[in-house]
DRENMAR-263365 format. One line per 3 residues: number of its first residue (from 1); their letters; for each residue y, x, z of N, C-alpha, C, O. Coordinates in steps of 0.001 Angstrom, whole numbers, plus 524288, in hexadecimal, padded with zeros to 5 digits. Last residue first. Example, Ala and Ser with C-alpha at 12.3 -4.5 7.8 and 13.67 -1.06 7.14 Angstrom:
2	sa	7F736/83232/81BA8/7FBDC/83566/81BE4/8001E/83264/81EBE/80472/83461/81F67; 7E9C6/83386/81E78/7EE6C/8300C/81E78/7F31C/83390/81E78/7F309/8379C/82111
***
This chain:
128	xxx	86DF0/8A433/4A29D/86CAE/8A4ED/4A846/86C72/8A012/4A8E8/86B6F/89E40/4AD3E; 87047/8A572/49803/86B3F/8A542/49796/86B73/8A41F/49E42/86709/8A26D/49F22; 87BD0/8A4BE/498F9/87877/89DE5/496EC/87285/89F82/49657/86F7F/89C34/49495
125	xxx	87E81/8AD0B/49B57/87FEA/8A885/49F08/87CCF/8A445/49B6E/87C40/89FE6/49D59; 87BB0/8B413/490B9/878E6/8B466/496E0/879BD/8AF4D/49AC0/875E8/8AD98/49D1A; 882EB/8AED9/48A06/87DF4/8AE15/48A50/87B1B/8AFF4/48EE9/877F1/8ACEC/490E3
122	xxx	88D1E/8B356/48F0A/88C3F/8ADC6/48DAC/8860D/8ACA7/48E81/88441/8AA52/4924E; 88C28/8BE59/48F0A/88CD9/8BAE8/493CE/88B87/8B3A0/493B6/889D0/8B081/496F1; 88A2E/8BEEF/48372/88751/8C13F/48938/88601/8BE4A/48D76/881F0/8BC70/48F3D
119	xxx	89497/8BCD3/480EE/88F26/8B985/47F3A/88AC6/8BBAE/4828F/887B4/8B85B/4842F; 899AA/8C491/48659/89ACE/8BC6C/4863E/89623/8BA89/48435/89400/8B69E/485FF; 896E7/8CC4E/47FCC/896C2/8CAD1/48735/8979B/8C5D7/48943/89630/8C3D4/48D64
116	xxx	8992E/8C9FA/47741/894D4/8CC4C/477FF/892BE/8CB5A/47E7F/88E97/8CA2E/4809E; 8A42F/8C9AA/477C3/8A0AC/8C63B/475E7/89BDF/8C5B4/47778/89A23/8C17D/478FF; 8A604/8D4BA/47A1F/8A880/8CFEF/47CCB/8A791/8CA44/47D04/8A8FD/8C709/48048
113	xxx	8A1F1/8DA20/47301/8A016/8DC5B/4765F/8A1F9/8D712/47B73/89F6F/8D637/47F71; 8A7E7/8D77B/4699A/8A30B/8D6B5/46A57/89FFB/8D695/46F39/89C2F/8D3B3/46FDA; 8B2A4/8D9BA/46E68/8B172/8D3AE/46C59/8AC06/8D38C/46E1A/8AA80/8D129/471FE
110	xxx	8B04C/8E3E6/46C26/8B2A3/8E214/47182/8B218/8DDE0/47326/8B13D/8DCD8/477C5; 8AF45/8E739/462D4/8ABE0/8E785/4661F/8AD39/8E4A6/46A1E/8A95C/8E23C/46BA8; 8B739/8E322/45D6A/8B16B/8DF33/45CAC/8AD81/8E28E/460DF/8A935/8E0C1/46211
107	xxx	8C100/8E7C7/4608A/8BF33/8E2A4/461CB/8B9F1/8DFEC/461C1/8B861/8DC3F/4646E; 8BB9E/8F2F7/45B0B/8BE5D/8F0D0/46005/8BC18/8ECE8/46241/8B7FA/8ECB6/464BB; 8BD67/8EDC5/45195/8B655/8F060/452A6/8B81E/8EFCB/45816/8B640/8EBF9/45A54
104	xxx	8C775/8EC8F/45033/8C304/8E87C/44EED/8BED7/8E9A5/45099/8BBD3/8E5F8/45150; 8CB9E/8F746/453C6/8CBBA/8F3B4/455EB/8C82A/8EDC1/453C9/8C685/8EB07/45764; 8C55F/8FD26/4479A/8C64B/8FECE/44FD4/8C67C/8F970/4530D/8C27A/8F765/454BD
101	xxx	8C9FE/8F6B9/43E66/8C325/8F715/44072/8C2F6/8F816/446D1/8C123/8F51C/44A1F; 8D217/8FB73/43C3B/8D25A/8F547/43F0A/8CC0F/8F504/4414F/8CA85/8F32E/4457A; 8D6DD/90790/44065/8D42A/903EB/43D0A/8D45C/8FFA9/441CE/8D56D/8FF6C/4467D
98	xxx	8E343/90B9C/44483/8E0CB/908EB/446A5/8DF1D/90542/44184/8E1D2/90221/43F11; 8ED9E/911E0/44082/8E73D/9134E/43E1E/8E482/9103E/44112/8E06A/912C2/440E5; 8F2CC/919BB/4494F/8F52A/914C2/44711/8F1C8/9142C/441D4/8F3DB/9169E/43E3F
95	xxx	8EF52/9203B/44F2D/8EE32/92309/44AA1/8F0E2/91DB8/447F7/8F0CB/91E31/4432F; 8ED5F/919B8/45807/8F12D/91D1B/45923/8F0DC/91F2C/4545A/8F46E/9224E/4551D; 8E3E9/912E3/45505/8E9D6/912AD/45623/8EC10/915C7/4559A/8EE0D/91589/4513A
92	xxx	8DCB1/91A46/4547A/8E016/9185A/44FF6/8E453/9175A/44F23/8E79F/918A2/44BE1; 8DA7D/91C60/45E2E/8DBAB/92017/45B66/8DF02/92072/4564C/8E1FD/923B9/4546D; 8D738/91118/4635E/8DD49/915E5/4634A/8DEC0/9194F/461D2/8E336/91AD9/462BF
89	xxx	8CFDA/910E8/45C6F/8D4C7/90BE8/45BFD/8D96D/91030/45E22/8DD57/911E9/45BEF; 8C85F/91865/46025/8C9BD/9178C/45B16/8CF00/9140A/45A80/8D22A/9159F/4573F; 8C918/91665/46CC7/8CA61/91B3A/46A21/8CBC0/9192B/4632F/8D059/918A4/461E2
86	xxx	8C2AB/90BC7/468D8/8C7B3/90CA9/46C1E/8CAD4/91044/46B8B/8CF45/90F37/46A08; 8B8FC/90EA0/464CA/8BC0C/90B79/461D5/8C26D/90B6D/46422/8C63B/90B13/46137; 8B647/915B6/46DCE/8B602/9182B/468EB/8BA7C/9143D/4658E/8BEA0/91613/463F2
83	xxx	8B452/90CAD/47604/8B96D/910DA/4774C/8B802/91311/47088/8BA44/90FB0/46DF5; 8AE06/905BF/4710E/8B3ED/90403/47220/8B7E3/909D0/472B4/8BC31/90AE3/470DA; 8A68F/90BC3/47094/8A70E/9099F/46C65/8ADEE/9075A/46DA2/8B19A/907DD/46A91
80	xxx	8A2F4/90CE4/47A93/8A2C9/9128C/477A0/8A5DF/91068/471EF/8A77F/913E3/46F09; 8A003/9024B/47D46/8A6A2/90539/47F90/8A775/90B15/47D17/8AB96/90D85/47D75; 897A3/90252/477E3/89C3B/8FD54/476DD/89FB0/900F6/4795A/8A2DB/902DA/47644
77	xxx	8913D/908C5/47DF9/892AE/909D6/475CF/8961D/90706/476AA/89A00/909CF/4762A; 88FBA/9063A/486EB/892E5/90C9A/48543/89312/90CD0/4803A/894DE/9109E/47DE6; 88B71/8FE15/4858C/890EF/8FD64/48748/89362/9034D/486C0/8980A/90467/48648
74	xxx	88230/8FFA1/481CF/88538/8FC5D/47E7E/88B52/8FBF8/4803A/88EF5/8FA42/47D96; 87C98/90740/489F9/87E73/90873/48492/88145/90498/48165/88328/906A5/47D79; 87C6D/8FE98/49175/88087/90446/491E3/88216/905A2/48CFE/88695/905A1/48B47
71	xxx	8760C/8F6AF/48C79/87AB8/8F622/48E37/87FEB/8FAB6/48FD5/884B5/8FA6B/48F91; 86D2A/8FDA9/48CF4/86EE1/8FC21/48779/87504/8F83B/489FB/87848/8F841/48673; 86C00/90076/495CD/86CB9/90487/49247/86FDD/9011E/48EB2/87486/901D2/48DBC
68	xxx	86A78/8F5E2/49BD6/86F19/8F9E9/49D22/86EC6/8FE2E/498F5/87337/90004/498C7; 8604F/8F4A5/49809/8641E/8F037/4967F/86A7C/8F37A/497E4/86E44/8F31B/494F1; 85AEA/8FD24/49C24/85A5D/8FB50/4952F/86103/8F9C1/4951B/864D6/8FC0B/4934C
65	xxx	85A7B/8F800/4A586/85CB0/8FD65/4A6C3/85DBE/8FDCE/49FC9/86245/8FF02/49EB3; 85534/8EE85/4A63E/85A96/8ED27/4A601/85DE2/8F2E4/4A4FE/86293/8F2EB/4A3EF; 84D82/8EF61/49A08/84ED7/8ECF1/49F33/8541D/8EE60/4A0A2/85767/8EF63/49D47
62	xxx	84C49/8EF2D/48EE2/84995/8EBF5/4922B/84A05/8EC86/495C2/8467A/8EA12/497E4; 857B5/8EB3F/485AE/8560E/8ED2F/48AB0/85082/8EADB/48D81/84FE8/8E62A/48E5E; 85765/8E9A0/478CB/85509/8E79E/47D9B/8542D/8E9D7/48135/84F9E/8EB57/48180
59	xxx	85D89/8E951/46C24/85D55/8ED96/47168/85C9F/8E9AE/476F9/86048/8E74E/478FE; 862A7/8E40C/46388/85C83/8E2F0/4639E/85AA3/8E6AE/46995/85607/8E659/46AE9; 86E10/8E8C3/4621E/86BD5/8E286/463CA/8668A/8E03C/46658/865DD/8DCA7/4697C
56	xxx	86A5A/8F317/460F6/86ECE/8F0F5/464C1/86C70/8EBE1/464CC/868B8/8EB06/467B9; 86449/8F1ED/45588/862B9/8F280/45CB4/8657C/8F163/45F78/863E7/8ED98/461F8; 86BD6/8ECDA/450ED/86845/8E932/45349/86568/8EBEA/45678/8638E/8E9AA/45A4B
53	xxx	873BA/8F454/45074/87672/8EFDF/451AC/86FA5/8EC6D/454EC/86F32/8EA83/4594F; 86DFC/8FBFE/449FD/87019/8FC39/4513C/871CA/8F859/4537A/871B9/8F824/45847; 86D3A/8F6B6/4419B/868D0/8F8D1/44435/8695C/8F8A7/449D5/866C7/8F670/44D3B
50	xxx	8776B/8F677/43DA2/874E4/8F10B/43FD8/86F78/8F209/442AB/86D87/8EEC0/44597; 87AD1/8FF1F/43BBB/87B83/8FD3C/440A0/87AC3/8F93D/4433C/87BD9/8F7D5/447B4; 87381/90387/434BD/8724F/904F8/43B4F/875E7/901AC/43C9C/87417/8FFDD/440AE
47	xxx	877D7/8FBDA/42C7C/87354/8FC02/42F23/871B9/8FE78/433B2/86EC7/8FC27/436B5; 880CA/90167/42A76/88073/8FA75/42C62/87BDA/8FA34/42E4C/87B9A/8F7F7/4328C; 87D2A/90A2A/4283B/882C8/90BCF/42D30/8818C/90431/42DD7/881A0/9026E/43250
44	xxx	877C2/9089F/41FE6/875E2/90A11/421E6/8793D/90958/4281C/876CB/907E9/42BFF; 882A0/904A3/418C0/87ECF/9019A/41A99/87C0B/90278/41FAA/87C8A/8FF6A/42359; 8878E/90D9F/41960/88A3E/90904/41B62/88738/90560/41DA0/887AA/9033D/421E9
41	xxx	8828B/914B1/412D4/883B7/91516/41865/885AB/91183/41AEC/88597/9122F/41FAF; 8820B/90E43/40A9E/87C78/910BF/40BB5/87ECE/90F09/4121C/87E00/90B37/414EA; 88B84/9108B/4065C/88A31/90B07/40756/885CB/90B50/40BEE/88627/908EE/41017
38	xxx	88CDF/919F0/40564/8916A/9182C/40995/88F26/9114A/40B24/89044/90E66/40ED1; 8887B/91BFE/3FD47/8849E/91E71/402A3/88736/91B19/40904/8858F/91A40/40D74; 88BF4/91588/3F56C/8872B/9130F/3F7A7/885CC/917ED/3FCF2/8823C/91707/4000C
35	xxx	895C2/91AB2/3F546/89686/9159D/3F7E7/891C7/912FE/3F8D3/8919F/90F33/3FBC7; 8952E/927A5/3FA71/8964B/92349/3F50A/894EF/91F7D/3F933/893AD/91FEF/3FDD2; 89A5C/93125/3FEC5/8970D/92D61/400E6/89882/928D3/3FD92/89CB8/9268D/3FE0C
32	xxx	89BD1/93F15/40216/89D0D/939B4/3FDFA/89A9B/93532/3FD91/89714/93617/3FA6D; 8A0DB/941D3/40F04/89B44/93E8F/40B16/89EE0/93C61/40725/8A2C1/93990/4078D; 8A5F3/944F3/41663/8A844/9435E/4121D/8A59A/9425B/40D9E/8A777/9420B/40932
29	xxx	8A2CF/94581/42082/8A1B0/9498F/41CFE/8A4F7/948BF/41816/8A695/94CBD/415F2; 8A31B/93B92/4254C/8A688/93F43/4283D/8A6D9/94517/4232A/8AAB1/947F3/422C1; 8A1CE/92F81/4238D/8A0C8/9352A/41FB6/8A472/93A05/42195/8A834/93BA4/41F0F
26	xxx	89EA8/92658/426BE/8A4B3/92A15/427A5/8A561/92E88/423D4/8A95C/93048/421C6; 8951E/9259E/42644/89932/921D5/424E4/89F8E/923B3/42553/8A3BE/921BE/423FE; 8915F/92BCC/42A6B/89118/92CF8/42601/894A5/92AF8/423E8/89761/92CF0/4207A
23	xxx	89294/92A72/43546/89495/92F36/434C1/8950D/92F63/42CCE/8981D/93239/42A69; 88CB7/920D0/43312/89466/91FB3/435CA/8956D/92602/43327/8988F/9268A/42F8B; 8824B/924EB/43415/884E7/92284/42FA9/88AA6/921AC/4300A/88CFC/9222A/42BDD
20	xxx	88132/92AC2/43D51/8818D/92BAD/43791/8824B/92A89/432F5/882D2/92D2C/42EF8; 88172/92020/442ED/883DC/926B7/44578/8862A/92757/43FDE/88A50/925CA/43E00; 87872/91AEA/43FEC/87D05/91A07/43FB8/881A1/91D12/43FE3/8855C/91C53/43CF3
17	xxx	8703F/922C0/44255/872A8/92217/43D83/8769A/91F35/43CF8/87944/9206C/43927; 87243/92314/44CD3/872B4/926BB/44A68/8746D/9266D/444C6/87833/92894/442B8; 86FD7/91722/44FB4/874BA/91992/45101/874D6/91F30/44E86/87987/92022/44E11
14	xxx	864C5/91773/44C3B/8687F/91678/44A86/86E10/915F0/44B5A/870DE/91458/447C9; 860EC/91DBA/4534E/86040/92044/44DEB/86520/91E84/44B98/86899/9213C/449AF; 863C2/91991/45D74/86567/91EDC/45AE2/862EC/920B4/455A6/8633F/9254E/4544A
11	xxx	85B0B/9101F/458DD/86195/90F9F/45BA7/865FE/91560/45B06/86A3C/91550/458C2; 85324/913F4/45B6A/85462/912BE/456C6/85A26/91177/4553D/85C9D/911F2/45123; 851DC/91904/463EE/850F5/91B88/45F63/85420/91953/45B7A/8572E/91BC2/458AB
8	xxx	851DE/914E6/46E89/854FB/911FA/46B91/854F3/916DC/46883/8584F/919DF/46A2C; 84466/91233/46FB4/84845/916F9/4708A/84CB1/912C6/46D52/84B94/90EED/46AA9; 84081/905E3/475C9/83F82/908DF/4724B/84508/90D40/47339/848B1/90C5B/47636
5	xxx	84279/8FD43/47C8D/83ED1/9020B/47D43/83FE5/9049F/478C7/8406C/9084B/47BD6; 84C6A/8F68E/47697/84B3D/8FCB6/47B90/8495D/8FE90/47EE7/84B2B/900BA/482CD; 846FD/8EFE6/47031/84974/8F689/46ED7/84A40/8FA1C/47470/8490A/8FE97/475B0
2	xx	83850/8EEAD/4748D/84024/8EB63/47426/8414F/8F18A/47102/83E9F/8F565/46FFC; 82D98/8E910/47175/8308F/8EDB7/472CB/83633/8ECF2/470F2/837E1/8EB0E/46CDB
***
């Protein structure tokens, strides 16, 4: 049994707690938050995202209508992710306040996603 038969349950659990941990990680409330709860959360915030990281990786379409979901949904997060990071760079800009993180996270998506399709393309032409 692949992952997608199954509900992606586990996938929104953990995008939830991830949710909730960024929100903590910010402390919108103004938590006094010593340096082991701040550790706690850090960790935990490393761990969902290696959680999501390996479903994302470990996610098997079994046919081709599957194989279009999980391709829709990966291209409406990657461009949901450029315009948000995009908005952010010009917002800064213009606030003359441009962090260096925006544009580096920028590039490595763009890179990744550019790489990612070269090695794609590469390895499909040497399995035919």
């Amino acid at each position: 049994m692949n992952n997608m038969e199954k509900p992606p349950i586990k996938e929104f659990i953990l995008s939830i707690a991830l949710i909730v941990l960024l929100i903590v990680l910010l402390n919108p409330f103004n938590f006094l938050m010593s340096d082991a709860v701040l550790m706690l959360t850090v960790a935990l915030f490393v761990i969902a995202v290696g959680l999501i990281a390996g479903l994302a990786l470990n996610e098997r379409p079994r046919d081709e209508r599957e194989n279009v979901l999980v391709h829709t949904s990966a291209r409406v997060g990657y461009i949901s992710g450029i315009v948000i990071l995009s908005l952010a760079i010009i917002i800064e800009s213009l606030q003359h306040d441009l962090d260096f993180w925006l544009p580096l996270v920028f590039v490595i998506m763009i890179l990744s996603k550019l790489i990612g399709r070269i090695y794609q393309e590469n390895s499909s032409l040497s399995t035919d």
